[in-house]
C-alpha positions in Angstrom: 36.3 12.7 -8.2 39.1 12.4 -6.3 39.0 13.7 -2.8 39.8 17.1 -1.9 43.2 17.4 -0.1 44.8 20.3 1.4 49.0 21.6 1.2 51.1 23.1 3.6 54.1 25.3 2.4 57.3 26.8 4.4 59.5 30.0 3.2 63.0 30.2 3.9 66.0 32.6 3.3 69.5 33.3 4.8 68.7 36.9 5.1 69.9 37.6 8.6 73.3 35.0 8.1 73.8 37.1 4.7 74.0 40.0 6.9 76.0 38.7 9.9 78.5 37.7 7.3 78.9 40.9 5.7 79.5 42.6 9.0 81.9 40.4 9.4 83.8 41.2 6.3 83.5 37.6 4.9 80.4 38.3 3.0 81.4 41.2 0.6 81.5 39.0 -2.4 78.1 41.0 -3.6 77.0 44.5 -3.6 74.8 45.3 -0.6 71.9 47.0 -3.0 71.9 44.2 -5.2 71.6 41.2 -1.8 68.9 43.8 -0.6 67.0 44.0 -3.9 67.3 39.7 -4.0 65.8 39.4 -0.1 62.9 42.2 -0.7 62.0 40.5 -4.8 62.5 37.2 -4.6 60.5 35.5 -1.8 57.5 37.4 -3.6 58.3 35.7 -7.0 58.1 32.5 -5.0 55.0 33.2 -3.6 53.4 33.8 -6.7 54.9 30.5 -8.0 53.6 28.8 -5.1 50.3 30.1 -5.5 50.4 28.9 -9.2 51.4 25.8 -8.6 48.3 25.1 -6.0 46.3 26.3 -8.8 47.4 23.7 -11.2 47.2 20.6 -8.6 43.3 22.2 -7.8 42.8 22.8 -11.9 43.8 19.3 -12.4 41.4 17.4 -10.1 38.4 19.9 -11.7 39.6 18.3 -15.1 40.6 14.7 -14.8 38.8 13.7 -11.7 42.1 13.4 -9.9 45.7 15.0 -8.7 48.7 16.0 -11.2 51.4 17.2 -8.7 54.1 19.4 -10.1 56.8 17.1 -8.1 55.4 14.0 -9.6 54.7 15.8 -13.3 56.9 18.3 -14.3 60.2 18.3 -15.8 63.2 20.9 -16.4 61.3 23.2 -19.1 58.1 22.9 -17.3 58.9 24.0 -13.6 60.9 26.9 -15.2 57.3 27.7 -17.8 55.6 28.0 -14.7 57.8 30.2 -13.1 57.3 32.4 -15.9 53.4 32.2 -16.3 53.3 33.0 -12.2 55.4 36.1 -12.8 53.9 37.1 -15.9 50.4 37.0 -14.3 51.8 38.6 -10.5 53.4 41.5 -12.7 51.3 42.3 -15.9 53.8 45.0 -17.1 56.7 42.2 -16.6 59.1 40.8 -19.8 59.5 37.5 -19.5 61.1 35.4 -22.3 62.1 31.3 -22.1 65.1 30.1 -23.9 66.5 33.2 -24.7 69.8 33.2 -27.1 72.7 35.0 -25.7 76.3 35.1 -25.4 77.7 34.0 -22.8 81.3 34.9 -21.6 83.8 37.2 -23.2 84.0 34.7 -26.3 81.2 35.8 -29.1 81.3 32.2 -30.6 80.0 30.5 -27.2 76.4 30.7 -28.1 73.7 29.4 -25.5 70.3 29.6 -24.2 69.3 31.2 -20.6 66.5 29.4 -19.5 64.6 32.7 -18.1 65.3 36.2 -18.6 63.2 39.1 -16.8 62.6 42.4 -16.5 59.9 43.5 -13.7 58.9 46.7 -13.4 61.8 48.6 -14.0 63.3 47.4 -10.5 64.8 44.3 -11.3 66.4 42.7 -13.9 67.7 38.8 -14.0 69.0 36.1 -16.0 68.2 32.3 -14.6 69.0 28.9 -15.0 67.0 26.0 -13.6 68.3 22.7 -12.3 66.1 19.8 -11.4 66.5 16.3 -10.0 66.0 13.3 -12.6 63.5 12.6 -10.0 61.3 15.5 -11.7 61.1 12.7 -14.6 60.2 9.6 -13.0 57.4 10.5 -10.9 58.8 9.3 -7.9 57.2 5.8 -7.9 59.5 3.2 -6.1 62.1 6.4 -4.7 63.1 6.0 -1.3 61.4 8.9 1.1 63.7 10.8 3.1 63.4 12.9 5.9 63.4 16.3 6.1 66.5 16.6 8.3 68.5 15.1 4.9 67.1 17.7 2.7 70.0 20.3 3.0 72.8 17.2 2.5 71.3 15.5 -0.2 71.5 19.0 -2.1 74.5 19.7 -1.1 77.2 16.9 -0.1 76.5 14.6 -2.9 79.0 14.2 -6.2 76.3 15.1 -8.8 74.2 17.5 -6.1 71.9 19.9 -7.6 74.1 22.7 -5.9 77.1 21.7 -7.3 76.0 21.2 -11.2 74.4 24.7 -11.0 78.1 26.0 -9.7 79.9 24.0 -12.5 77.2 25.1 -15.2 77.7 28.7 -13.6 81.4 28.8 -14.1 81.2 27.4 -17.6 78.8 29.8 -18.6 81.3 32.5 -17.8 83.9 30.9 -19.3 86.7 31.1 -16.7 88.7 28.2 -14.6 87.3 30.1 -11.2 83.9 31.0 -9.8 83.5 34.9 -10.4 80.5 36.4 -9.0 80.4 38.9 -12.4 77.6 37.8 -14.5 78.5 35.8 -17.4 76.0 37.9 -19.5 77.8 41.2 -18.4 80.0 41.2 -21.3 77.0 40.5 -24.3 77.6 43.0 -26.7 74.2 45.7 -27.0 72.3 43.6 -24.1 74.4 45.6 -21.2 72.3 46.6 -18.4 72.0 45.5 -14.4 70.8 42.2 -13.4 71.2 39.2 -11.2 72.7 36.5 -12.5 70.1 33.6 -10.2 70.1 29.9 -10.5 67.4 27.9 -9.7 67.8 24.3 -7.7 64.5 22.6 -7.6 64.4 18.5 -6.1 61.0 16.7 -5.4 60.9 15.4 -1.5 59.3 12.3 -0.2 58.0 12.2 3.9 57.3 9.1 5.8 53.7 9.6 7.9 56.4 9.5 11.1 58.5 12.5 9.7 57.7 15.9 11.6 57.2 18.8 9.7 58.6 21.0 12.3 60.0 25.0 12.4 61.9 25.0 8.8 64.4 28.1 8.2 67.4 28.2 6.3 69.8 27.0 9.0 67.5 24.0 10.1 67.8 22.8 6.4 71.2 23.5 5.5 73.3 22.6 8.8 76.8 23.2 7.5 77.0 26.7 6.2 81.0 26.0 4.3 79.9 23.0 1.2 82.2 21.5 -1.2 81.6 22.0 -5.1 82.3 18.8 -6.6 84.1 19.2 -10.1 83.8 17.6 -13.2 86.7 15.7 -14.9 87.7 19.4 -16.3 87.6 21.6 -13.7 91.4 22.7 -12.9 90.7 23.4 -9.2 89.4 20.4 -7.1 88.8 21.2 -4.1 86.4 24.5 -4.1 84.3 25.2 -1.1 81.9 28.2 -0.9 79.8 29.4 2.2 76.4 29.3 1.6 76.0 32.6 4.1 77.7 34.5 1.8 75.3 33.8 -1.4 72.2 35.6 -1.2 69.4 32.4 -0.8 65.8 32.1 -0.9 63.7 29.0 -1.3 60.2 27.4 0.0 58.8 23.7 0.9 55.5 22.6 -0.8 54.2 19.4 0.5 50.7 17.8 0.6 49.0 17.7 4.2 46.5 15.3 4.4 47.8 11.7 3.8 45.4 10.0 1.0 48.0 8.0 -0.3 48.3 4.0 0.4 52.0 3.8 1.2 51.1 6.5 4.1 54.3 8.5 2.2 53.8 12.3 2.0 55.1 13.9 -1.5 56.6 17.6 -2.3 59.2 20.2 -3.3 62.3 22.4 -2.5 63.2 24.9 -4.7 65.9 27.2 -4.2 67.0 30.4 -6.1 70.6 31.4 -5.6 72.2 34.8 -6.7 75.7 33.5 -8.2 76.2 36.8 -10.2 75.3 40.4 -11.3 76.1 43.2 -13.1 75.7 47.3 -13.9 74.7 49.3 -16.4 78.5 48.7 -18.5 78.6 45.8 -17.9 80.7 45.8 -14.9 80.7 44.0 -11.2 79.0 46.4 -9.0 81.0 47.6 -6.0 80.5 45.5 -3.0 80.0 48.6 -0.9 
């Protein structure tokens, strides 16, 4: 059997720049209850992903004699079928459903699937969609390792970043030429009730031995707080920008901790969950106030 290794994780949010923001009137573009109910839910979700996840690298070893790692394993559908065991199990009296059909939009022809939808406890309602790096399907054999301190870029300043597609897919889904932070699922006829709208950005990372793990927070990883969403060939406006303090965030950093590999490389995750949207009970943008 493969020998025993441990892992090392890091939580992250923009919590406190969410806030500073707000006070300073450029942050209003959600309501204050719904960025309070994302900073006090979410990072306990992730935990109980987390926790799942170390369960499965652990199960694995028990069974085949050696490691499956989620970062080197899992694709799209299966990152976001975790997601939904770990909640399911955290919160027994939770509903969560994969692929769920809805409407999307104002336009009742513009059929779709939401990749998670979940209702937990009666305190929080929310509709995500997962994006993942083709990475997630090539098991990282022969990718070049990065250091951590290009994390936050290679999310965000690249043409086909994770960060941009899940803006583009966001803005398609609600069928407008602008970014509105209304959910698109607002308007589905007999499903109105408040949720979050949250997309989930999830990229494998590689470490050299050399690379220090170091104090990680949200500003250490993301060092430019104003990014540019790329467009695709359709997209009427070309040069969009959003600042990432005023979009409620909350992610962690799974990596393995004791080096057992040849190539000296250390393997892991990001995964980030952004809340791009929401809406009440009608089906209406709350009030930022």
């Amino acid at each position: 059997m493969e020998q025993q290794i441990e892992f090392e994780y890091k939580n992250f949010n923009n919590e406190a720049e969410f806030q500073l923001a707000w006070k300073e009137q450029e942050g209003k573009r959600y309501s204050v209850d719904n960025a309070k109910l994302f900073f006090e839910s979410i990072p306990e979700i992730l935990a109980a992903w987390q926790e799942y996840l170390l369960r499965y690298c652990d199960k694995s070893r028990e069974l085949f004699g050696k490691y499956e790692f989620p970062w080197e394993r899992f694709d799209e559908p299966t990152w976001v079928s975790s997601l939904a065991v770990a909640i399911a199990k955290k919160y027994p009296d939770a509903m969560v459903i994969e692929e769920l059909p809805v409407t999307k939009g104002k336009n009742e022809s513009q059929k779709g699937n939401a990749d998670l939808w979940c209702s937990l406890e009666n305190r929080l309602n929310f509709y995500l969609e997962a994006k993942t790096s083709p990475w997630a399907k090539n098991h990282l054999k022969g990718a070049k390792p990065y250091s951590f301190q290009s994390i936050g870029a290679k999310l965000t300043s690249e043409k086909n970043s994770l960060i941009s597609r899940a803006f583009r897919d966001y803005q398609k889904s609600a069928g407008k030429n602008y970014i509105s932070s209304k959910s698109p699922h607002s308007d589905e006829a007999g499903r109105n009730h408040p949720h979050l709208f949250l997309s989930l950005v999830i990229r494998p990372v590689s470490w050299d031995e050399k690379d220090e793990w170091g104090a990680i927070s949200f500003t250490t990883i993301f060092k430019e707080k104003d990014i540019q969403i790329f467009p695709d060939k359709s997209d009427v406006d070309k040069n969009r920008t959003r600042n990432l303090h005023r979009i409620p965030m909350a992610g962690f950093i799974l990596r393995e901790k004791n080096i057992l590999r040849k190539d000296k490389k250390i393997f892991g995750c990001i995964a980030l969950v952004m809340m791009m949207g929401e809406s009440d009970q009608k089906g209406r943008k709350p009030t930022s106030n």
